[in-house]
C-alpha positions in Angstrom: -84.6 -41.0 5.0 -82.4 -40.2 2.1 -81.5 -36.7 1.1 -81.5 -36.4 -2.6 -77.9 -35.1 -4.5 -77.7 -32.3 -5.3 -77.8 -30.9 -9.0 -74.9 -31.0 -11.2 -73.8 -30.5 -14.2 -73.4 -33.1 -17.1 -69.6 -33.5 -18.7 -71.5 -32.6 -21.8 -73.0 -29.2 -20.8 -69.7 -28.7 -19.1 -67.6 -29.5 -22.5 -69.6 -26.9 -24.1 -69.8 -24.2 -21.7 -65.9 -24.5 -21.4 -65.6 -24.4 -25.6 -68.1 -21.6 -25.8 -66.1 -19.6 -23.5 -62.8 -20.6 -24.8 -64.0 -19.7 -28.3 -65.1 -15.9 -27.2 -61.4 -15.8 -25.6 -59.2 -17.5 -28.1 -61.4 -19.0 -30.8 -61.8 -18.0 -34.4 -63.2 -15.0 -34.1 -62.2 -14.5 -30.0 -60.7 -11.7 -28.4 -57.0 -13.4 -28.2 -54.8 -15.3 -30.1 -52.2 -18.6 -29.5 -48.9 -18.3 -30.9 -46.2 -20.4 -29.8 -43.7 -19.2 -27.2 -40.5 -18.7 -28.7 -37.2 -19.7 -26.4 -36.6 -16.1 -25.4 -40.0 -15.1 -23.9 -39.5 -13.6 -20.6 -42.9 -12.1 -20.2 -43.7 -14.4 -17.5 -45.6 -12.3 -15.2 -48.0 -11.1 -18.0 -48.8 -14.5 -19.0 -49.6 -16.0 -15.5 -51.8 -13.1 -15.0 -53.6 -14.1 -18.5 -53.6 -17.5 -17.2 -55.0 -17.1 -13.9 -57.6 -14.4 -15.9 -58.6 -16.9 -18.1 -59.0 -19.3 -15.3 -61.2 -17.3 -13.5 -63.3 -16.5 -16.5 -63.8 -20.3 -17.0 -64.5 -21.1 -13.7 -67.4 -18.3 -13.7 -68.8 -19.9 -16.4 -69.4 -23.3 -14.6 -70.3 -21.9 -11.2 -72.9 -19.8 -12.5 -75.2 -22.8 -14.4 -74.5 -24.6 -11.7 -75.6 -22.2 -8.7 -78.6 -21.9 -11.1 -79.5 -25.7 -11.2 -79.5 -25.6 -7.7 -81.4 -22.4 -7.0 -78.6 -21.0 -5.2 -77.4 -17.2 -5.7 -74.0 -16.5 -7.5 -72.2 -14.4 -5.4 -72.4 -10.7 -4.1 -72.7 -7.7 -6.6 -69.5 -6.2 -6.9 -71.3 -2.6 -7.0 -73.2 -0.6 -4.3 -76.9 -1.1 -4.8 -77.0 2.5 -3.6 -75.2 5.9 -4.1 -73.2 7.2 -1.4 -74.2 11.0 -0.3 -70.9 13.4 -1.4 -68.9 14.5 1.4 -68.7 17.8 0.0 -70.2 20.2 -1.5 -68.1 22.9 -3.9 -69.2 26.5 -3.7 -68.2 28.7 -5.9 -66.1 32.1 -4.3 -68.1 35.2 -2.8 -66.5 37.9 -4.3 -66.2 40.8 -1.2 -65.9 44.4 -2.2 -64.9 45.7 1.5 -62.8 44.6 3.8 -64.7 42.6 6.4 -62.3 42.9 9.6 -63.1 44.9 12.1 -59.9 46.3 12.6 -59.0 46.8 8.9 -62.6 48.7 9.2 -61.3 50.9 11.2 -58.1 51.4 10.1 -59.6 52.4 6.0 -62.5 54.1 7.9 -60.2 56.8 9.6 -56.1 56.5 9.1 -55.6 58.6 12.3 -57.0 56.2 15.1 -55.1 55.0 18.3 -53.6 52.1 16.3 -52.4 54.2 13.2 -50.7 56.8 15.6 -49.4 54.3 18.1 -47.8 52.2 15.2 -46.2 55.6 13.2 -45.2 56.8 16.9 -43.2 53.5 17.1 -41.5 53.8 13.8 -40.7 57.6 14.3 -38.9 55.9 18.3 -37.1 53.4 16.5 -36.0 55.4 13.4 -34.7 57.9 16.4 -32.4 55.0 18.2 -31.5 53.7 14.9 -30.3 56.8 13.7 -28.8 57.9 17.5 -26.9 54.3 17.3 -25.2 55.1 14.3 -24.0 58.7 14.9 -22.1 57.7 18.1 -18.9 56.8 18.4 
């Protein structure tokens, strides 16, 4: 029994998938253009990045014909095939005309309650030693 090879592509379709691609990049009328690298170029981060871009960009455009001549899948979408639900919500403000504590209730309700006095009954002790303090000698 003899398995039969698998699918590939010919040098020719390959020549001309690479020059089509190359051409969109840095052909006549192609996104980029070659000069020659003068002596003082430093920029070579930029252009290893470009090369490795271009790179992958050619090598897409092989393994994709390819995967296809065999039936196979390309690869995994890069996007979610769904939408996540938000994990909040924004609300706008509640705008509150009265005080909602209870204790601030009370205290706007009647200014003469237990708490009122007790706290002005304070003041008027510590105003007293305060005062007492500074008179003695």
């Amino acid at each position: 029994m003899t398995v039969a090879p698998a699918p590939v592509l010919r040098d020719e379709q390959i020549f001309e998938l690479l020059h089509d691609r190359l051409s969109e990049l840095i052909g006549a009328h192609g996104v980029w253009t070659l000069v020659a690298r003068a002596p003082g170029d430093t920029e070579v981060i930029f252009h290893a990045l470009k090369a490795r871009e271009i790179a992958v960009t050619l090598a897409d455009s092989l393994i994709a014909p390819q995967a296809a001549l065999r039936g196979e899948s390309v690869g995994e979408p890069t996007a979610l095939s769904w939408n996540p639900a938000p994990i909040s919500r924004w609300n706008e403000p509640v705008a509150v005309d009265a005080p909602t504590d209870a204790l601030t209730d009370a205290v706007a309700a009647d200014p003469a309650d237990e708490l009122a006095e007790a706290s002005a009954a304070w003041i008027d002790r510590a105003s007293a030693t305060l005062a007492a303090a500074r008179l003695s000698p």
